[in-house]
C-alpha positions as CSV (number, residue, x, y, z in Angstrom):
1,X,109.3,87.7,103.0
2,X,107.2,88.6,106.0
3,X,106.5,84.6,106.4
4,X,110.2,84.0,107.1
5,X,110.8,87.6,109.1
6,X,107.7,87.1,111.8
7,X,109.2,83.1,111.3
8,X,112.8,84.5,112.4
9,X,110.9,87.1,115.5
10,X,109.2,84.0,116.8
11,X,112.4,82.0,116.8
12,X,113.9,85.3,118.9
13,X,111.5,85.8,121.0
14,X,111.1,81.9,122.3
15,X,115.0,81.6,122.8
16,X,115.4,84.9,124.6
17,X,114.9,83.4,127.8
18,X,114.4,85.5,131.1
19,X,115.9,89.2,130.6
20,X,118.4,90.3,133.2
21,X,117.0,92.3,136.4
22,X,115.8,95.7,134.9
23,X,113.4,98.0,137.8
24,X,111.0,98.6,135.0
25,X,110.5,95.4,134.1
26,X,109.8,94.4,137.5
27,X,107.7,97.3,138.2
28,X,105.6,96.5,134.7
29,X,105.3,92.7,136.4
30,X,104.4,93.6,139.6
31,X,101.2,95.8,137.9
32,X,100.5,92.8,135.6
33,X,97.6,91.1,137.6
34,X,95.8,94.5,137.7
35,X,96.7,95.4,134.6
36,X,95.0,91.5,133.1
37,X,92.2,91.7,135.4
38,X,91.6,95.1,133.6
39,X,92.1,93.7,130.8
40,X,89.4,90.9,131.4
41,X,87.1,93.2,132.4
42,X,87.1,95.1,129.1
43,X,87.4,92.7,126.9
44,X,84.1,90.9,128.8
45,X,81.8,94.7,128.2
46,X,82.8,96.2,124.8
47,X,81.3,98.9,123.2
48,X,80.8,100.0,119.8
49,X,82.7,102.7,118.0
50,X,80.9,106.4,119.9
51,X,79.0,104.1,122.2
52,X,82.2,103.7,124.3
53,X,80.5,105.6,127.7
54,X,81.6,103.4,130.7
55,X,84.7,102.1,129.2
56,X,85.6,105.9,129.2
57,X,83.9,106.7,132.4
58,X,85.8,103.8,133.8
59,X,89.3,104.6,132.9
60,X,89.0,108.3,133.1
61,X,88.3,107.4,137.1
62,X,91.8,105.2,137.0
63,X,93.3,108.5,135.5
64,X,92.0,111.0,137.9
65,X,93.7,108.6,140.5
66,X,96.7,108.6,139.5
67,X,97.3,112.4,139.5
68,X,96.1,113.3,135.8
69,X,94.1,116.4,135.1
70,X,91.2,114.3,133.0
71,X,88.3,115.7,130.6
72,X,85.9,113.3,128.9
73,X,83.8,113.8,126.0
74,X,85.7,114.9,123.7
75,X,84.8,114.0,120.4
76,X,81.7,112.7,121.9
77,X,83.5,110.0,124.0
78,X,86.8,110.5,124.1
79,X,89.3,111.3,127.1
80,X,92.3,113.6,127.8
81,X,94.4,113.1,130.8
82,X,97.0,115.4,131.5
83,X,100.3,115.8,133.6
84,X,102.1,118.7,133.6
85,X,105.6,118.4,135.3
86,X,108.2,121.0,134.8
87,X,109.5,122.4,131.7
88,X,109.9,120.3,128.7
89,X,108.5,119.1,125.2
90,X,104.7,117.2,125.3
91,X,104.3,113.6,124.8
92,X,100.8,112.5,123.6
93,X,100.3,108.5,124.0
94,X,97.1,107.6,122.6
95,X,94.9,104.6,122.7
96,X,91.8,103.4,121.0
97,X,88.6,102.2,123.0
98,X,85.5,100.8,120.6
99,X,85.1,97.5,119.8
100,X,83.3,95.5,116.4
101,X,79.9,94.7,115.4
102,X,81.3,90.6,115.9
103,X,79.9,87.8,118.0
104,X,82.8,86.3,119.3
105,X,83.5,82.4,119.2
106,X,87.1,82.4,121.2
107,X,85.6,79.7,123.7
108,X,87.5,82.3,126.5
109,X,85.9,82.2,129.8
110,X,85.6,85.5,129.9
111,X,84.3,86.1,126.7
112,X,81.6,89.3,125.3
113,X,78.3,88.5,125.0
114,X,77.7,92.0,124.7
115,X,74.9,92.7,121.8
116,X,74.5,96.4,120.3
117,X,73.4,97.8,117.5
118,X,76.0,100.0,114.8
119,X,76.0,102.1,112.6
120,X,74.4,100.1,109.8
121,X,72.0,99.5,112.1
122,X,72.1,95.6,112.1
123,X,72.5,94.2,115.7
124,X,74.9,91.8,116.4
125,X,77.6,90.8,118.9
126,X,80.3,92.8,120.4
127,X,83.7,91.7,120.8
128,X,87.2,93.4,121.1
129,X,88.3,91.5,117.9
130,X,90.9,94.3,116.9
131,X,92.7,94.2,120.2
132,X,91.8,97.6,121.8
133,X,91.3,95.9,124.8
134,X,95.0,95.4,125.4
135,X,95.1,98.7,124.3
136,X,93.8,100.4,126.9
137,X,95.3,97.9,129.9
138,X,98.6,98.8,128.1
139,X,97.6,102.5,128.6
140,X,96.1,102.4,132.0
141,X,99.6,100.5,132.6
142,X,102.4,103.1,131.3
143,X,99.9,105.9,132.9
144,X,100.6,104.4,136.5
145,X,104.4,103.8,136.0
146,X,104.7,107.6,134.4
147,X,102.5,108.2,137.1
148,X,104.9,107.0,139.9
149,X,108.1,108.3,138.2
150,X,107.7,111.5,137.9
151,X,111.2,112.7,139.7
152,X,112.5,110.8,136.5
153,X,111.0,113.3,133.6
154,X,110.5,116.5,132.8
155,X,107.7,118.0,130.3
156,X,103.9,117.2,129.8
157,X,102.6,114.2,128.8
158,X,99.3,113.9,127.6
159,X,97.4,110.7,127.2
160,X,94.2,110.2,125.3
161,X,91.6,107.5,124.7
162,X,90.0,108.4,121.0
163,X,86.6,106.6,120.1
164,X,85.6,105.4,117.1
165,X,88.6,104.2,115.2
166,X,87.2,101.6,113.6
167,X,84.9,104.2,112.0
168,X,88.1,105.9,110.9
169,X,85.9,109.2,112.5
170,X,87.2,109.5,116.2
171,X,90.5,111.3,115.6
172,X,89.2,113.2,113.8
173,X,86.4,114.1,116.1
174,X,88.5,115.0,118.9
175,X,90.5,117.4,116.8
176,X,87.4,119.1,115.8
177,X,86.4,119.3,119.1
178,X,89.9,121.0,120.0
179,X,92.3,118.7,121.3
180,X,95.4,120.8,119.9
181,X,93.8,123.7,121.3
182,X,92.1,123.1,124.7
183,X,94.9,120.9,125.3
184,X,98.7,121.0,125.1
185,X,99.7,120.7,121.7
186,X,101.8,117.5,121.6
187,X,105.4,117.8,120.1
188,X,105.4,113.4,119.8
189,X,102.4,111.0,119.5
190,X,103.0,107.5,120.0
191,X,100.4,104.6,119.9
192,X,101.2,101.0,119.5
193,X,98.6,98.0,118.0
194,X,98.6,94.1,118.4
195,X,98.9,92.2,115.3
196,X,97.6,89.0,114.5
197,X,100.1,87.5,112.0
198,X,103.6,87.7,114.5
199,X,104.7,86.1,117.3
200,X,103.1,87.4,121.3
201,X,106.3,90.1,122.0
202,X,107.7,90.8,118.9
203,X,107.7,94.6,118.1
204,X,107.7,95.5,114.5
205,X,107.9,99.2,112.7
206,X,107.6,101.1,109.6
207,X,109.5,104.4,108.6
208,X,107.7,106.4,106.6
209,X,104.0,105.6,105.6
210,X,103.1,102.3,107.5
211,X,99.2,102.6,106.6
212,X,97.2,103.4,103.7
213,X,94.8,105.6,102.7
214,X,91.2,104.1,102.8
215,X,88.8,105.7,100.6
216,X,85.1,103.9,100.0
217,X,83.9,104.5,96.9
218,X,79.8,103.9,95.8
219,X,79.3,103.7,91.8
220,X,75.8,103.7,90.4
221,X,75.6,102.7,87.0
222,X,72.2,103.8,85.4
223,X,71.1,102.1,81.5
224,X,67.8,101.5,80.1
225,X,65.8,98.3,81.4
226,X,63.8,96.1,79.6
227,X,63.1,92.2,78.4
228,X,66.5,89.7,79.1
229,X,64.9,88.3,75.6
230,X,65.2,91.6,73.7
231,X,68.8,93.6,74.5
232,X,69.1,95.6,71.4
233,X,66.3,97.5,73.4
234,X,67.7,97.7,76.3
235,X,71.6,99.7,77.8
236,X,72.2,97.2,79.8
237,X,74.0,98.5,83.0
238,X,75.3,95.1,84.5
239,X,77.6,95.0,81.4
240,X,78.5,98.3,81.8
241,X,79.3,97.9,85.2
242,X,80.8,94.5,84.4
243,X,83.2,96.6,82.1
244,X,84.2,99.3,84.7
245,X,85.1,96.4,86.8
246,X,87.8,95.1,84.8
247,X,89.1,98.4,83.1
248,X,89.7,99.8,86.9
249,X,92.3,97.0,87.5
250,X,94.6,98.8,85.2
251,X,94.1,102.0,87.0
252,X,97.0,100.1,89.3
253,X,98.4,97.4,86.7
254,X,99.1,100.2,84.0
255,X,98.3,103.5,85.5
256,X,100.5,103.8,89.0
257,X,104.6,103.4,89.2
258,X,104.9,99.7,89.9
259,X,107.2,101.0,92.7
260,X,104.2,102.8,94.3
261,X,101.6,101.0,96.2
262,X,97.8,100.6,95.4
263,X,94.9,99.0,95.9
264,X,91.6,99.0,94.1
265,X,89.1,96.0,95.2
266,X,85.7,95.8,94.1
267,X,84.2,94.5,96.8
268,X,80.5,94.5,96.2
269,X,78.6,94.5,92.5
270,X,74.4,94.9,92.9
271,X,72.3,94.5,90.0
272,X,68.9,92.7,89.0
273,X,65.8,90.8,90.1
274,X,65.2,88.2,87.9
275,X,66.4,86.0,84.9
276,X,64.8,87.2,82.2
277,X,64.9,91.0,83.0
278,X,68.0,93.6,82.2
279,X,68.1,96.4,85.1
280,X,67.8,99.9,84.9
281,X,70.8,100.2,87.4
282,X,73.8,98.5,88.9
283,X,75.7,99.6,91.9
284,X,79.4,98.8,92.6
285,X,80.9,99.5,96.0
286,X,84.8,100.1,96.0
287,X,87.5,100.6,98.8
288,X,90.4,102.2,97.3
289,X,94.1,102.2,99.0
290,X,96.9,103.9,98.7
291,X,100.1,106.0,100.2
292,X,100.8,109.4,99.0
293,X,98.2,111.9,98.3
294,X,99.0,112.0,94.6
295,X,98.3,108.3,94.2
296,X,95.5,108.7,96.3
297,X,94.2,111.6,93.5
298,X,94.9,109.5,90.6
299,X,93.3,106.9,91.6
300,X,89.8,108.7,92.5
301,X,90.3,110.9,89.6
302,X,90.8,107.4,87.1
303,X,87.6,105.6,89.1
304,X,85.5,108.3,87.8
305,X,87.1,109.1,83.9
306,X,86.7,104.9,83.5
307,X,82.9,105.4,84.9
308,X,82.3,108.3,82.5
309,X,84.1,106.9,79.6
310,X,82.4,102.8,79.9
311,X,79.3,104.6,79.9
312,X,79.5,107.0,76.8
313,X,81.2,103.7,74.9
314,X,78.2,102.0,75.5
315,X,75.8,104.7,74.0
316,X,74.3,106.3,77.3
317,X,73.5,110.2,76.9
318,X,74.7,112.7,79.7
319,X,71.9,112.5,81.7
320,X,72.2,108.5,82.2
321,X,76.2,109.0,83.1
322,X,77.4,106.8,86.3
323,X,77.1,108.6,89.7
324,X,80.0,107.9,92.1
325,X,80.5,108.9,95.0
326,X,83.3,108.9,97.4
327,X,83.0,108.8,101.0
328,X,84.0,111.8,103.7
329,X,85.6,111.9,105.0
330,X,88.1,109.3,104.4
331,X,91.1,107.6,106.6
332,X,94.0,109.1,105.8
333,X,97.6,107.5,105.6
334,X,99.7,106.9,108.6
335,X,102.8,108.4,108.4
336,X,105.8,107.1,110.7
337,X,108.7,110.5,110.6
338,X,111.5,108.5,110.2
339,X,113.8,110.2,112.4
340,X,111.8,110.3,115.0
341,X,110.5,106.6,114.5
342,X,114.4,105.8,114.3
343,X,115.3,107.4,117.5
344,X,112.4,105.6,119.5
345,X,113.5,102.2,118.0
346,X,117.1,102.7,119.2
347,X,115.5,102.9,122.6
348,X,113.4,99.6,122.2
349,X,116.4,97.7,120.6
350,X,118.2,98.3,123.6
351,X,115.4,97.1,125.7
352,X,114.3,94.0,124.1
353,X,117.0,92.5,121.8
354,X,116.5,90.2,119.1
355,X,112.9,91.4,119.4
356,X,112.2,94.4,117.2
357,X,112.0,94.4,113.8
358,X,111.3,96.8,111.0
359,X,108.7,95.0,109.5
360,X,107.0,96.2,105.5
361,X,104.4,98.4,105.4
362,X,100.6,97.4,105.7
363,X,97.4,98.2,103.4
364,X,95.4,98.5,106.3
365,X,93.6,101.7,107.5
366,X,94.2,103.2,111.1
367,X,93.1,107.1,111.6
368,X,96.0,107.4,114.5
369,X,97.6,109.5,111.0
370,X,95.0,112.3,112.3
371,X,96.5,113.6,114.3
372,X,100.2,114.0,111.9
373,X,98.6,115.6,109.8
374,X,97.0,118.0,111.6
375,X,100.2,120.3,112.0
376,X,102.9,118.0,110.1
377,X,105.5,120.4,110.6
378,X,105.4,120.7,114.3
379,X,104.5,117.3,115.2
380,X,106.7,113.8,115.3
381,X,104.5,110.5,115.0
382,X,105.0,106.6,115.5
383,X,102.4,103.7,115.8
384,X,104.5,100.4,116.2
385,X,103.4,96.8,116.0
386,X,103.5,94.2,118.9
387,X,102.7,90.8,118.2
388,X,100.1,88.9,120.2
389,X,99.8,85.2,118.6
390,X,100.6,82.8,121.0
391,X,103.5,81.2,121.1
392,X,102.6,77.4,120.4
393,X,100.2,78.6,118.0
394,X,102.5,80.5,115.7
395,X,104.9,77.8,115.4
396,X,102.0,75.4,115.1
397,X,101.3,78.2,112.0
398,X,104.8,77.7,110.8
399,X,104.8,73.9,111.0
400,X,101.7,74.1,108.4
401,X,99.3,72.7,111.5
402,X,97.1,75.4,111.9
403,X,95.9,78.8,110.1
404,X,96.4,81.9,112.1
405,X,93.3,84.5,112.0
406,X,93.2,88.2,111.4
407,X,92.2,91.0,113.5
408,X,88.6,91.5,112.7
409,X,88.1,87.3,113.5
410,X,85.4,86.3,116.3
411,X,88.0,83.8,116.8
412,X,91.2,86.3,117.5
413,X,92.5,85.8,120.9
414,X,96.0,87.0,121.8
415,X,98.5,85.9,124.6
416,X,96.7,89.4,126.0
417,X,99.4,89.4,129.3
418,X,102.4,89.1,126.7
419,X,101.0,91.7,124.8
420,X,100.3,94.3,127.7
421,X,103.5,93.9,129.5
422,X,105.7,94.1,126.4
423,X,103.4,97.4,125.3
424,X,103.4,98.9,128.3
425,X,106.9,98.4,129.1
426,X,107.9,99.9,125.4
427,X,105.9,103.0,125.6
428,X,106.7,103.6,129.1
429,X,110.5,103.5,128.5
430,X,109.9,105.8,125.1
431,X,108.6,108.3,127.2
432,X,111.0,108.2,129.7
433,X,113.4,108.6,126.9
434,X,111.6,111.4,125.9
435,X,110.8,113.4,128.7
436,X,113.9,112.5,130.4
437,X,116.5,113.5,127.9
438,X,114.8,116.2,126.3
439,X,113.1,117.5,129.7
440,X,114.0,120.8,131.2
């Protein structure tokens, strides 16, 4: 299904042919080779997820020129940029700055060969491989042309660059360091990311949840050790744990609504030294997905009654019991309103026909859902898709010619100019729409 949809965007997108005069449009194009060379310049000096110093030092100076009242470090290395004009509701736009622990291979001449050291404390390359470099030109982009139309809007509009999202900690962070209270309270959030499976301007959307809940879980299975030769003295934990592997697939083939949505992968299984000896322990490591809350609680609640119950079938007493442990704090869903997400699509549709498209809902994890559900009855929320493969490549894809890669690849390169103008132009004109009608 979303083969033939991003199949039918491409076809849209290539035949649309030049759109008709439109000021904005121009205006977005006349910022373009500012807004690439930006661009270029970013995606050339990444940094990791909290380590994002001069990429935030660097744009909060392009704020502070424009006109915005700007604060950095919050949540460690985040900005706020504000610009209050006249009575009205707030608009938060929000883009994300860090970069991954990759070494990039996209041959581009102005490609990272940035090297740091994360979290896990494993140095590696740097590279934008998740696209928030065309994040934060997009940004930088509707800031100037908000920035410059001011006699057209009405309200406050705050923008924000959060760190650490691909920590799933830096929304977080700059809510606990006060952004709904030192700062105004936003009545809409919007925030847009590139994808790597659809065509370079196609702009897809999800009502309702359009990410997943990303819980990491860490299973330790404890036995008795002993002699490979001699198992009958032995509780051996890798077949315990081999066990809780295959009963936690039914937690989602026989345990959740087949018309709900979950996901539990194990994705890394640890045990042993040697041929001939049976372990004293085994360690799983999980990542759990999901929609709703309730899923969310069956599924974590299930992880650890199959733990408990694999381990008492194979004999162990209560103080030899699995240990799991799940991770906090987690990414929680993203959750498009819909009437909201509605009204802002209306606004796009009219802008780029034949190019937006609601498009299914993803497994993957994105803390923008943060800031929702921080005061879900007070605020309206969107993150929308634009597409950044390149044209010839995606219909190379289509033809069977080529594989396309996901974000996360050293090798993901988008057409980074078609993705910047078509985001910048889209959240620019949502705004406007915002502001404008519902101004003062």
């Amino acid at each position: 299904m979303m083969k033939h949809l991003m199949a039918g965007a491409a076809l849209a997108v290539a035949m649309a042919g030049p759109a008709k005069a439109d000021e904005l449009r121009d205006a977005v194009n006349e910022d373009m080779p500012g807004l690439v060379e930006l661009y270029r310049d970013l995606h050339e000096n990444p940094e990791l997820s909290f380590q994002e110093f001069e990429t935030a030092k660097k744009l909060a100076a392009r704020a502070r020129e424009l006109g915005f009242e700007v604060t950095e470090g919050v949540g460690k290395t985040g900005v706020v940029a504000v610009m209050k004009n006249g009575e009205g509701p707030v608009v938060m736009l929000r883009a994300d700055m860090d970069a991954l622990p990759v070494t990039e291979q996209t041959g581009l001449p102005f490609a990272s060969k940035a090297r740091g050291t994360p979290a896990s404390g494993v140095e590696s390359g740097i590279m934008h491989a998740c696209g928030h470099d065309t994040h934060m030109a997009a940004w930088i982009g509707t800031a100037q042309l908000m920035a410059e139309r001011r006699d057209e809007w009405s309200g406050t509009l705050v923008m924000i660059l959060q760190p650490a999202e691909e920590l799933g900690l830096g929304a977080l962070a700059m809510l606990e360091d006060g952004l709904f209270e030192r700062f105004p309270k936003p009545d809409y959030i919007l925030g847009f990311h590139d994808a790597a499976q659809a065509p370079a301007g196609m702009i897809g959307y999800s009502k309702g949840y359009a990410l997943a809940n990303v819980d990491s879980v860490d299973i330790t299975v404890k036995g008795v050790g002993g002699h490979g030769a001699y198992p009958h003295t032995t509780k051996d934990p890798i077949v315990i744990a081999a066990n809780i592997v295959t009963r936690l697939q039914t937690l989602v083939s026989r345990e959740t609504n087949p018309l709900d949505s979950a996901v539990v992968t194990v994705g890394s299984f640890l045990a042993g030294t040697k041929h001939n000896i049976i372990p004293d322990s085994a360690k799983l490591q999980l990542t759990v997905r999901s929609y709703g809350d309730e899923t969310r609680a069956a599924l974590l609640a299930g992880i650890r009654r199959i733990a408990r119950a694999e381990a008492l079938a194979a004999g162990l007493p209560e103080e030899l019991l699995p240990v799991v442990e799940v991770e906090e704090p987690y990414t929680p869903s993203t959750y498009n309103t819909p009437e909201f997400t509605e009204e802002v699509m209306a606004v796009l549709k009219e802008r780029f026909p034949e190019r937006v498209f609601e498009v299914p809902s993803v497994m993957g994890g994105e803390d923008f859902g943060q800031f929702y559900r921080a005061d879900p009855d007070n605020i309206e929320s969107l993150i929308f898709w634009v597409g950044g493969v390149p044209q010839e490549r995606f219909e190379a894809a289509q033809r069977g010619e080529v594989e396309l890669v996901s974000l996360h690849s050293p090798f993901w390169a988008p057409d980074a100019p078609v993705v910047i103008a078509t985001a910048t132009e889209a959240m620019t004109a949502a705004t406007l729409d915002l502001l404008g009608k519902k101004g003062g």
